[in-house]
C-alpha positions as a Markdown table, in Angstrom:
| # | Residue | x | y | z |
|---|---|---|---|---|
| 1 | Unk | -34.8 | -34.9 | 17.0 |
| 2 | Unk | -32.5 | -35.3 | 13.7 |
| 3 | Unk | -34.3 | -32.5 | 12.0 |
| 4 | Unk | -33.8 | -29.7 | 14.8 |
| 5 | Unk | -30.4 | -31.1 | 15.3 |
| 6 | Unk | -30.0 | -30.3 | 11.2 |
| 7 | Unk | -31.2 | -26.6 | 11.4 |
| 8 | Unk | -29.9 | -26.0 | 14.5 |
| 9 | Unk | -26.2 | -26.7 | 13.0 |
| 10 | Unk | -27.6 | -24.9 | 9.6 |
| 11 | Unk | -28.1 | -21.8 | 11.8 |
| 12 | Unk | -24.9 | -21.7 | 14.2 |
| 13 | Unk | -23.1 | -22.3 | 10.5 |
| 14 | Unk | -25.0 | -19.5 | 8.6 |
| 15 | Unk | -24.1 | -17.5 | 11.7 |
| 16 | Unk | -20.3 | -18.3 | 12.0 |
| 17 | Unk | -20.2 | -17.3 | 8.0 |
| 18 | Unk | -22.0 | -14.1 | 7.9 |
| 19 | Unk | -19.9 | -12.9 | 10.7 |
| 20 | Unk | -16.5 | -14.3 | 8.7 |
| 21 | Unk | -17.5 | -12.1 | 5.9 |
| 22 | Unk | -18.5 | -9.5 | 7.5 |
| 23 | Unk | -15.4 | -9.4 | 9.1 |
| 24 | Unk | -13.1 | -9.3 | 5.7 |
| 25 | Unk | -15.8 | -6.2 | 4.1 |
| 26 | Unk | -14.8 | -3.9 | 7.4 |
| 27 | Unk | -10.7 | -5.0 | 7.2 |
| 28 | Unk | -10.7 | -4.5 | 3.6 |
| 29 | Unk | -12.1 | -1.2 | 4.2 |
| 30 | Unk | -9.6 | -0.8 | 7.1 |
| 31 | Unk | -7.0 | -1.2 | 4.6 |
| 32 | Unk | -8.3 | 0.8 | 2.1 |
| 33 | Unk | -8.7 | 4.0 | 4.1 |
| 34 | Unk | -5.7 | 6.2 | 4.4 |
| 35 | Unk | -3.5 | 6.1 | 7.6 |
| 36 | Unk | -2.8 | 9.6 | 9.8 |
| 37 | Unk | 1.2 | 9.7 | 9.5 |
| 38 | Unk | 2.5 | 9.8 | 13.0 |
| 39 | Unk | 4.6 | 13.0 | 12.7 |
| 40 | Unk | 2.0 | 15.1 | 11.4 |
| 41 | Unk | 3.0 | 18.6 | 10.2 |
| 42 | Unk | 2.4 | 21.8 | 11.7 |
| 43 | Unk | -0.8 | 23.8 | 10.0 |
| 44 | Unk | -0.9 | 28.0 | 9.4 |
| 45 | Unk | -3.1 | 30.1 | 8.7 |
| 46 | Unk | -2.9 | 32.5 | 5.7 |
| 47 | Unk | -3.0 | 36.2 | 6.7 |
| 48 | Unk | -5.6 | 37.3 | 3.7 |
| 49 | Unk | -8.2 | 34.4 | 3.8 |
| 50 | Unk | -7.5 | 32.7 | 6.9 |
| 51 | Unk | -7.7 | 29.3 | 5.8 |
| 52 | Unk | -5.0 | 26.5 | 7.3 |
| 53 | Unk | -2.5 | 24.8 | 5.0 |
| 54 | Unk | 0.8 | 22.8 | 6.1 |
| 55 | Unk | 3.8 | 24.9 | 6.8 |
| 56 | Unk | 5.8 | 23.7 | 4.2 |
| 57 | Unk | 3.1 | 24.5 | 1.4 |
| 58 | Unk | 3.0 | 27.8 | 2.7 |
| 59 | Unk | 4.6 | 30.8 | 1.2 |
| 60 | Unk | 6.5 | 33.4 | 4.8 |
| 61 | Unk | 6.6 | 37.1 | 4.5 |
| 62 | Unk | 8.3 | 38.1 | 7.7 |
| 63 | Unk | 5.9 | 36.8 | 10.2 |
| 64 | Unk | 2.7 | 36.4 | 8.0 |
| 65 | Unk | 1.6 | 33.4 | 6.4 |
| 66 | Unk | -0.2 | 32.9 | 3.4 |
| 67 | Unk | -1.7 | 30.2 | 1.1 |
| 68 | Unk | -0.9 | 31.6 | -2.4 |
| 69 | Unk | 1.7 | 33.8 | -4.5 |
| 70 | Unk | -2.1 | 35.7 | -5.0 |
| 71 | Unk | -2.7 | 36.5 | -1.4 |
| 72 | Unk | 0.5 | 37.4 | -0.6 |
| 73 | Unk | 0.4 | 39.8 | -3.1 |
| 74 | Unk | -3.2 | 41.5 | -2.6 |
| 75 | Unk | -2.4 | 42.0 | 1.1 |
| 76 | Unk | 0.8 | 43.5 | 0.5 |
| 77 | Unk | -1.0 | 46.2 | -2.2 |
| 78 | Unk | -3.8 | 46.9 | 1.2 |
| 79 | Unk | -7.0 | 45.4 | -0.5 |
């Protein structure tokens, strides 16, 4: 009866442990993966390419947006 006691514990302990690490590997990598800010920022979309950058990297022409000094300047020439 000793000796099933023994590996009975030995399992309920190897148990307890694997689950205590496992728990630190997925809250370090919690920590380690960046956070969504709260505020968020509002996203356009460039009148020449049509991809989506934040407003404030953005360059305004009247009511266009665009996503660089290039593009801004290829759609104003018509190509």
């Amino acid at each position: 009866m000793g000796r099933i006691l023994f590996f009975v514990l030995l399992g309920v302990g190897l148990y307890v442990g694997y689950r205590i690490w496992r728990g630190g590997q997925k809250r370090s990598a919690e920590m380690r993966a960046p956070k969504p800010s709260a505020g968020g920022e509002a996203m356009v979309s460039c009148s020449h390419c049509g991809l989506n950058v934040p407003r404030s990297e953005a360059l305004a022409e009247g009511d266009r947006w665009y996503c660089s000094d290039a593009h801004r300047r290829l759609a104003n020439t018509g190509r």
